[in-house]
N, CA, C and O atoms as a DFTB+ gen file, in Angstrom:
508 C
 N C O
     1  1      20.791     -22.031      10.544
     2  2      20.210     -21.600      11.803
     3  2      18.692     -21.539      11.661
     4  3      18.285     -21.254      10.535
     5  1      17.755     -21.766      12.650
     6  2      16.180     -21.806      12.941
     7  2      16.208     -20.610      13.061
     8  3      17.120     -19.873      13.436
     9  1      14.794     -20.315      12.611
    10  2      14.169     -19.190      13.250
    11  2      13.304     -19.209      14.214
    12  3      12.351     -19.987      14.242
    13  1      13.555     -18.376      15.069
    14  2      12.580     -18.035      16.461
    15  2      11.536     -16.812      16.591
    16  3      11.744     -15.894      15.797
    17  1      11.031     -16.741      16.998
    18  2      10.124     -15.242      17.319
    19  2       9.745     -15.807      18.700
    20  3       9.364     -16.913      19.084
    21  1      10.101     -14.117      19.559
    22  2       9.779     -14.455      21.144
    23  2       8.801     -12.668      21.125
    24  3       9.059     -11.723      20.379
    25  1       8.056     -12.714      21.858
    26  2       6.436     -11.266      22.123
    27  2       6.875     -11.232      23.375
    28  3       7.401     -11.957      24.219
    29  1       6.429      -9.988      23.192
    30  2       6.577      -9.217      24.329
    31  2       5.398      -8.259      23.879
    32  3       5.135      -7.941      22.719
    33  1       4.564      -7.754      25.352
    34  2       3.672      -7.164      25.112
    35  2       3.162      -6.303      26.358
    36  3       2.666      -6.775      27.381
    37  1       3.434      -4.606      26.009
    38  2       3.787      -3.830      27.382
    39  2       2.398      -2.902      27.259
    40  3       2.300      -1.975      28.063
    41  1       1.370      -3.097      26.334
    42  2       0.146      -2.894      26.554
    43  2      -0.654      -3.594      25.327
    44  3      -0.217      -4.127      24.306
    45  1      -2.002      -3.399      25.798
    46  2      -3.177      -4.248      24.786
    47  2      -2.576      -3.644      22.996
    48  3      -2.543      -4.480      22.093
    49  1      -2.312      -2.713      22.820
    50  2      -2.046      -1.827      21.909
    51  2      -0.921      -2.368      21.045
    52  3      -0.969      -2.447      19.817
    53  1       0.289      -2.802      21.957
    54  2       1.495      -2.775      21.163
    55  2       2.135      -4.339      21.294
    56  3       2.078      -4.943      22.365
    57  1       2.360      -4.553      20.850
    58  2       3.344      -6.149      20.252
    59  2       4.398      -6.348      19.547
    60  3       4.444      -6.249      18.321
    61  1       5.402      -6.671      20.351
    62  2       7.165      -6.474      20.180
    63  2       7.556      -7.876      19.607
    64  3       7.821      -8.786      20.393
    65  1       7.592      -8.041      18.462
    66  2       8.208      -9.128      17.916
    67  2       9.793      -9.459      18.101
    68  3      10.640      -8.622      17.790
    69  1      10.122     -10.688      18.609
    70  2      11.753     -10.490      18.768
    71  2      11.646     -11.249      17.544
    72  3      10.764     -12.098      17.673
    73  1      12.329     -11.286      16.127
    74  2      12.841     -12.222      15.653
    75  2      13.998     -12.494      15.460
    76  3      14.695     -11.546      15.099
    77  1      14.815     -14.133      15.644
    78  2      15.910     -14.535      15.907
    79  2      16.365     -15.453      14.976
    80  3      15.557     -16.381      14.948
    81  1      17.527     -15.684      13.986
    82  2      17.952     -16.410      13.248
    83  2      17.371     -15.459      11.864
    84  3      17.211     -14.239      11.819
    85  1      17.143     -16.419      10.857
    86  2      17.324     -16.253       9.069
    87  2      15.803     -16.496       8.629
    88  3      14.934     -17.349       8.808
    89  1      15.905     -15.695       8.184
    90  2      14.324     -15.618       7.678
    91  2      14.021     -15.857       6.028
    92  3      13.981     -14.834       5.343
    93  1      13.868     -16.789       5.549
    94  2      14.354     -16.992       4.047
    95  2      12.907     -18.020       3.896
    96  3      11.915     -18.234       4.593
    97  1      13.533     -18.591       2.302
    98  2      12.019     -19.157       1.897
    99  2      11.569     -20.570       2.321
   100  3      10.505     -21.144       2.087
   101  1      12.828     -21.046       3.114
   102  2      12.449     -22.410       3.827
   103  2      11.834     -21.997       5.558
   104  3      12.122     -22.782       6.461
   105  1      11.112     -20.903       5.831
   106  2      10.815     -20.656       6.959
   107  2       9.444     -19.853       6.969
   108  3       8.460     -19.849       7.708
   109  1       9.745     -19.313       6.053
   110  2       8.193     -18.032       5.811
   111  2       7.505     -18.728       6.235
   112  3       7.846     -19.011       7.383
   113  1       6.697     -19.180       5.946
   114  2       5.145     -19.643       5.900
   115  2       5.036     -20.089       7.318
   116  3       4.388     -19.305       8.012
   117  1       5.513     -21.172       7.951
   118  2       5.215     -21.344       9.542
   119  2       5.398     -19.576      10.023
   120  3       4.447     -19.122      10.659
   121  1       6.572     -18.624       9.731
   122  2       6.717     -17.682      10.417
   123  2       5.557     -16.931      10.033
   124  3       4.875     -16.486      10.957
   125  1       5.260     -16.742       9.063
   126  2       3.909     -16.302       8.859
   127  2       2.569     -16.515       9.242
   128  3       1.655     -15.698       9.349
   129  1       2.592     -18.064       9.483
   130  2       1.594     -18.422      10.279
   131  2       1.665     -17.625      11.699
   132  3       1.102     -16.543      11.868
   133  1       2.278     -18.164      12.504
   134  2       2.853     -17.316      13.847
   135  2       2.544     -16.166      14.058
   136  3       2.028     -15.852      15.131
   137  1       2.733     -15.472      13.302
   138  2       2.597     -13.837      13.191
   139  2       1.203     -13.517      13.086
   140  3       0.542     -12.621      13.612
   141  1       0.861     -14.555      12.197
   142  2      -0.710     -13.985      11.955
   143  2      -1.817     -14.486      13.333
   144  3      -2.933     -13.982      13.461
   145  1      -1.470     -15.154      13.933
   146  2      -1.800     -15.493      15.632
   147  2      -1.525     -14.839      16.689
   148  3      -2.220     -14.790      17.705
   149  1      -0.137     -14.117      16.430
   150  2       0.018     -13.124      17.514
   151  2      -0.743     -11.871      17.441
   152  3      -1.402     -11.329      18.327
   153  1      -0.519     -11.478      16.131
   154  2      -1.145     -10.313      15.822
   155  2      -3.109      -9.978      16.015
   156  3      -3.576      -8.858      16.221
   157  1      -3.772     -11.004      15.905
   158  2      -5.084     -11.435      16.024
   159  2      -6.006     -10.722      17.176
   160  3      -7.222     -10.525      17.183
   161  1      -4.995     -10.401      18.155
   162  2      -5.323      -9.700      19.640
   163  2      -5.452      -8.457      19.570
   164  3      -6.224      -7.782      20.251
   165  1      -4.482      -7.958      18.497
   166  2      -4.572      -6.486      18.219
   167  2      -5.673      -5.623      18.142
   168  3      -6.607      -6.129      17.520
   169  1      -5.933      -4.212      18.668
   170  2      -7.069      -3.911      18.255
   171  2      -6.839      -3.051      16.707
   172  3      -5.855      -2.746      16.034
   173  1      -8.014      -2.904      16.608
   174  2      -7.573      -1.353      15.641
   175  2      -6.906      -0.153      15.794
   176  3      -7.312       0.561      16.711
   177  1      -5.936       0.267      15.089
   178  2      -5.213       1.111      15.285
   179  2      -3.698       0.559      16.107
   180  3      -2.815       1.386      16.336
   181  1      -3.565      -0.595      16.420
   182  2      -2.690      -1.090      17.062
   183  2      -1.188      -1.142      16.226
   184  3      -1.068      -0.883      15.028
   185  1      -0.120      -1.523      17.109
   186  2       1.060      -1.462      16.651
   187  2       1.978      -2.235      16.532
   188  3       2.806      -2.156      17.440
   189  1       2.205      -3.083      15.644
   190  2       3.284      -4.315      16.106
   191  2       4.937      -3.674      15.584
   192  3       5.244      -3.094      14.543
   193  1       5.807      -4.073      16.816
   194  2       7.091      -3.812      16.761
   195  2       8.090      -4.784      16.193
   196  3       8.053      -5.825      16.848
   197  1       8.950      -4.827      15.239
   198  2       9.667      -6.121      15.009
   199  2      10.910      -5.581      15.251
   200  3      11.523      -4.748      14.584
   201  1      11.330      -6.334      16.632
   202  2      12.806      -6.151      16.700
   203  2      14.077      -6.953      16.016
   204  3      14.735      -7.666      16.773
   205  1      14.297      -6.909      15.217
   206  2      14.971      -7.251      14.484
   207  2      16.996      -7.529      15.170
   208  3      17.861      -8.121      14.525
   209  1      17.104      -7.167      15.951
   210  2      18.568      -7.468      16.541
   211  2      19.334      -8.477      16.607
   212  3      20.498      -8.400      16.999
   213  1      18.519     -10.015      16.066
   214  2      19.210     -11.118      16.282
   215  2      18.690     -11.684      14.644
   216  3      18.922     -12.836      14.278
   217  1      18.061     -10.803      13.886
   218  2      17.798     -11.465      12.819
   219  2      19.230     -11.170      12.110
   220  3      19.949     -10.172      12.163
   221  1      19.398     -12.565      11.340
   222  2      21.438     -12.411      10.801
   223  2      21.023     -12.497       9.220
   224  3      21.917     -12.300       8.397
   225  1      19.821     -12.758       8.811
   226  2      19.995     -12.882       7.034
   227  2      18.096     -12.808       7.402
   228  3      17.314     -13.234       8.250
   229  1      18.070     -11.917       6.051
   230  2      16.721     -12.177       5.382
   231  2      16.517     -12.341       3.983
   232  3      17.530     -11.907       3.434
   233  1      15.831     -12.691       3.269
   234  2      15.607     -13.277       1.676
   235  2      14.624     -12.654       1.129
   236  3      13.971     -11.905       1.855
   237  1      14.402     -12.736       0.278
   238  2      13.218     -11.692      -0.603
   239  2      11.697     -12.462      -0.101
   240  3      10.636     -11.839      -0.068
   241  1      11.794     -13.509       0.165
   242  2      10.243     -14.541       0.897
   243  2      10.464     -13.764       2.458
   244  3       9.415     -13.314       2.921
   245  1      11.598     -13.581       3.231
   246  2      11.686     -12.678       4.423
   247  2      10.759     -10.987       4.203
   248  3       9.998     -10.549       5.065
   249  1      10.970     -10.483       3.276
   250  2      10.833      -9.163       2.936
   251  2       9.413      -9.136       2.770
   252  3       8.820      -8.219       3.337
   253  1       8.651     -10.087       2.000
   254  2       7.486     -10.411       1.348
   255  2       6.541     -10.708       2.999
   256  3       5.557     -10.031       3.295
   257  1       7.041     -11.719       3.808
   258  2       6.044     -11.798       5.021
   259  2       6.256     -10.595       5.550
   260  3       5.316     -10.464       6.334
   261  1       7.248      -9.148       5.631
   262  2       7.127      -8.301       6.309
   263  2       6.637      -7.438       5.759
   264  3       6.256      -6.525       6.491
   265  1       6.415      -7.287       4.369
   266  2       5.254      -6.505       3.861
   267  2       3.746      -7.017       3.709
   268  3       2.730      -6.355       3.498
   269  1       3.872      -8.094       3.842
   270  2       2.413      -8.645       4.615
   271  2       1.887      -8.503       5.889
   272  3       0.693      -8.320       6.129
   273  1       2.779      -8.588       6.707
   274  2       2.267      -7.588       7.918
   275  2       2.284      -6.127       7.681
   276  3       1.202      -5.629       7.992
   277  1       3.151      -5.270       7.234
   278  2       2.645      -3.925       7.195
   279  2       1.269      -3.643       6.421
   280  3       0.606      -2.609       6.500
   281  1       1.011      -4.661       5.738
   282  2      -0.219      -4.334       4.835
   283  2      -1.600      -4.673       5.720
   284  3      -2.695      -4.111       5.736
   285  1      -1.076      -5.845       6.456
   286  2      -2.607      -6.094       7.603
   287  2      -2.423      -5.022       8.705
   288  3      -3.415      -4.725       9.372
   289  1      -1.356      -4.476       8.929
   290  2      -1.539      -3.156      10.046
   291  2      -2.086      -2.311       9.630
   292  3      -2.948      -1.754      10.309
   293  1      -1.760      -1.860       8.232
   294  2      -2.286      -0.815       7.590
   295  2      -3.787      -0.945       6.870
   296  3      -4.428      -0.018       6.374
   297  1      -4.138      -2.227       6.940
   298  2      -5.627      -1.893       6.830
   299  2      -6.474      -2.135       7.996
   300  3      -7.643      -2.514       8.064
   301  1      -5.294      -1.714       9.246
   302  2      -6.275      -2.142      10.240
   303  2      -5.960      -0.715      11.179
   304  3      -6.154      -0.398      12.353
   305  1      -5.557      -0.267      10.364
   306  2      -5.307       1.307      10.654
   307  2      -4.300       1.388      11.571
   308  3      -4.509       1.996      12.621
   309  1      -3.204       0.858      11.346
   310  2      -2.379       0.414      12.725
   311  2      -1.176       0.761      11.941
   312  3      -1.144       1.380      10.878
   313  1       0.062       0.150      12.792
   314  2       1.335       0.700      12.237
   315  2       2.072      -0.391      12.688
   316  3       1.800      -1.166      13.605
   317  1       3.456      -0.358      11.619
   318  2       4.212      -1.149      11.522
   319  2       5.657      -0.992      11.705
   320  3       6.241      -0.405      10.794
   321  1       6.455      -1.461      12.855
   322  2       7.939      -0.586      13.171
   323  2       9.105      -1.402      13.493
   324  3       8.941      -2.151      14.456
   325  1      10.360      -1.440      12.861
   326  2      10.954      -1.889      12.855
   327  2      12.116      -1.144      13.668
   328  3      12.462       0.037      13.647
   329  1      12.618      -2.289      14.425
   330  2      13.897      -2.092      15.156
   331  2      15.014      -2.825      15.469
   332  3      15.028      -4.041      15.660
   333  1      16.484      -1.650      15.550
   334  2      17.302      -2.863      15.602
   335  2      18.114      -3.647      14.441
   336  3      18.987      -4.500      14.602
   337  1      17.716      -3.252      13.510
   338  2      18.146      -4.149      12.373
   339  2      19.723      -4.139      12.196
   340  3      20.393      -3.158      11.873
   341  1      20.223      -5.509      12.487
   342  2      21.473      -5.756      11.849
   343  2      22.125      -5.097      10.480
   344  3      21.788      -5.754       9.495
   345  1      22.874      -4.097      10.199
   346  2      23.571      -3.992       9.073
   347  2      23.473      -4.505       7.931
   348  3      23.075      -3.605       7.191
   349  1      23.620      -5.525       7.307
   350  2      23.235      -6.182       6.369
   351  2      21.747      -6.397       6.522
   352  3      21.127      -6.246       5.469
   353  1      21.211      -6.632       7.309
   354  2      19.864      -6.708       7.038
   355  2      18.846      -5.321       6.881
   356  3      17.662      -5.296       6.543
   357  1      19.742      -4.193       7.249
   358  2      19.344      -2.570       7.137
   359  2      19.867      -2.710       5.511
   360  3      18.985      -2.252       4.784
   361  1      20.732      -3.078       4.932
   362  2      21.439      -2.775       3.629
   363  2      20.208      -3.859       2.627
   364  3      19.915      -3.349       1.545
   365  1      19.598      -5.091       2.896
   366  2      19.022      -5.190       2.055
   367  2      17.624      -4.864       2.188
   368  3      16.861      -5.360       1.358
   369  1      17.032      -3.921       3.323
   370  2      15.853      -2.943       2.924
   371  2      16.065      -1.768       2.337
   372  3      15.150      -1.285       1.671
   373  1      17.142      -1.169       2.449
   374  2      17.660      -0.035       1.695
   375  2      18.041      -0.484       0.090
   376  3      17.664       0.071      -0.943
   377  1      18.576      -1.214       0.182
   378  2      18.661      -2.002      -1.982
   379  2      16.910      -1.725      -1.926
   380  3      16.344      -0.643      -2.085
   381  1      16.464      -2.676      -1.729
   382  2      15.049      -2.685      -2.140
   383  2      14.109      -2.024      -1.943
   384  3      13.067      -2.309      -2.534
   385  1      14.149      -1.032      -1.139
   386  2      13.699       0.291      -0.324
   387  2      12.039      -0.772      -0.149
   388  3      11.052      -0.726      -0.885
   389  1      12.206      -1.399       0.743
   390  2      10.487      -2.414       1.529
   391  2      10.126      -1.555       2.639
   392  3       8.996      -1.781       3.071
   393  1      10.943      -0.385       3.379
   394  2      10.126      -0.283       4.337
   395  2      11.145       1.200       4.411
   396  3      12.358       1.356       4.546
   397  1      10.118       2.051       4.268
   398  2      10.237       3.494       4.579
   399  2      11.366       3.640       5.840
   400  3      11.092       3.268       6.981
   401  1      12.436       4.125       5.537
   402  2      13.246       4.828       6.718
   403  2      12.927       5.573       7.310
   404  3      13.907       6.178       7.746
   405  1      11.584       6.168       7.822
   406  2      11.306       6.910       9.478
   407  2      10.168       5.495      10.190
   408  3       9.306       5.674      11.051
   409  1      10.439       4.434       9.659
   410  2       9.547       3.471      10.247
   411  2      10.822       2.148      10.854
   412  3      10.464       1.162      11.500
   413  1      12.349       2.442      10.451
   414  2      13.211       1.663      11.162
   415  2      14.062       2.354      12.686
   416  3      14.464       3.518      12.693
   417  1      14.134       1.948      13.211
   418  2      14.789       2.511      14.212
   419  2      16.099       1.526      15.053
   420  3      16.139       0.301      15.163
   421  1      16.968       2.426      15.502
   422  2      18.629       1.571      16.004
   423  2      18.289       0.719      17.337
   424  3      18.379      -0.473      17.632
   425  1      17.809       2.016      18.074
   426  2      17.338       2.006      19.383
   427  2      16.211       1.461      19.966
   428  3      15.255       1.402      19.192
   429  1      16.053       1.125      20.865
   430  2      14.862       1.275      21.823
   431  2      14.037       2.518      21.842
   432  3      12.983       2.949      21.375
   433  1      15.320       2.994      22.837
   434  2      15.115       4.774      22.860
   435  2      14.425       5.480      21.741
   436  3      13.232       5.770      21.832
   437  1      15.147       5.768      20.677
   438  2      14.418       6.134      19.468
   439  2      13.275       5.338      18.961
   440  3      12.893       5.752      17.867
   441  1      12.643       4.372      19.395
   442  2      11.506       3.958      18.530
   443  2      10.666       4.631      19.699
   444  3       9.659       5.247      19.347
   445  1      10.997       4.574      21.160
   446  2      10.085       5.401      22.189
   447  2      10.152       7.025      22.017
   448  3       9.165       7.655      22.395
   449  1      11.326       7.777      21.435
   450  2      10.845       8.709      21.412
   451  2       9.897       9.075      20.282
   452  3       8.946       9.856      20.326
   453  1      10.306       8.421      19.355
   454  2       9.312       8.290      18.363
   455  2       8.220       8.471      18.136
   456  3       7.652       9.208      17.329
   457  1       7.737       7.494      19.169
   458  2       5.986       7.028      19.509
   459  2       5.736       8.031      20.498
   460  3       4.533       8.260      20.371
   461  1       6.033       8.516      21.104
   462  2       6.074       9.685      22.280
   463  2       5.712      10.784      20.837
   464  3       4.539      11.128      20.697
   465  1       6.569      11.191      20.012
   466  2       6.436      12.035      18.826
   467  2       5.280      12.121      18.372
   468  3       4.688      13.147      18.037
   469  1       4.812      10.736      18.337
   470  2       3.150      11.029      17.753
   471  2       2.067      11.471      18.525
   472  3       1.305      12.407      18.282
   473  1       2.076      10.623      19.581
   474  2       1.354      10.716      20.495
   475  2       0.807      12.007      20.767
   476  3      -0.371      12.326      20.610
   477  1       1.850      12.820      21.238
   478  2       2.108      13.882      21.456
   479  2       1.231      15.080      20.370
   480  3       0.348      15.873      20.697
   481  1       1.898      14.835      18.906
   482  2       1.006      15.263      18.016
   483  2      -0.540      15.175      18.411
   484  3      -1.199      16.152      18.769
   485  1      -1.175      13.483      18.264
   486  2      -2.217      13.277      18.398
   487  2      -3.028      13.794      18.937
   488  3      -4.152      13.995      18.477
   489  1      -2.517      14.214      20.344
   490  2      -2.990      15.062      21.717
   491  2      -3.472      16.483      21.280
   492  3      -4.608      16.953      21.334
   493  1      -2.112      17.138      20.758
   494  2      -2.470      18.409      20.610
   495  2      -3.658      18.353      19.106
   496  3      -4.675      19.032      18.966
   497  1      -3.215      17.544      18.358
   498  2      -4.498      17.817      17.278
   499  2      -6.183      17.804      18.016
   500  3      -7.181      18.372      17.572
   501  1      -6.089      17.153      18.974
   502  2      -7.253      16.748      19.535
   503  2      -7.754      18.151      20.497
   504  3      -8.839      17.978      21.053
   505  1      -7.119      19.438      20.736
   506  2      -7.593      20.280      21.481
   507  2      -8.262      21.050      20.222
   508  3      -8.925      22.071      20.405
């Protein structure tokens, strides 16, 4: 199966990655390219979302471009969030522990209340 990535983008701030199909070492690099074009718009402090719901296999070259994006969010003071993840593809970030479990989420819902969670924080730190 190909891989796809389809954006979605519900303010300047945030960028919803759909990715679709297998993400392994015969794909990285174009997908990586891609990513690094979408992401380019971002400002600082910005947030890219990877929904993960149609991704069916990822590979350790899969794992590697997604800690390459958390690493350009994070030096761009931004954040990196995953959603959605298929079962097996939740089971091989958990073997390898790549991405902190309060940064995956099932839902929609929960990645919005989430971000509502901070926000919220943010606000009140700011009085």
């Amino acid at each position: 199966m190909t891989l796809n990535i389809r954006t979605e983008s519900t303010t300047p701030e945030r960028i919803t990655l759909f990715v679709e199909g297998r993400l392994d070492a015969s794909n990285y690099g174009p997908f990586d390219s891609e990513v690094q074009t979408k992401l380019a718009p971002l400002p600082e402090g910005g947030t890219v979302v990877l929904d993960l719901k149609d991704l069916e296999y990822i590979s350790s070259a899969g794992l590697r471009s997604f800690a390459k994006i958390r690493k350009q969010m994070r030096a761009r003071n931004g954040h990196t969030l995953l959603l959605n993840p298929q079962p097996q593809v939740r089971k091989v970030f958990d073997i390898v522990k790549a991405v902190p479990v309060n940064e995956i989420f099932v839902t929609v819902r929960e990645l919005d209340d989430y971000l509502d969670q901070i926000q919220r924080k943010m606000m009140q730190e700011d009085r």
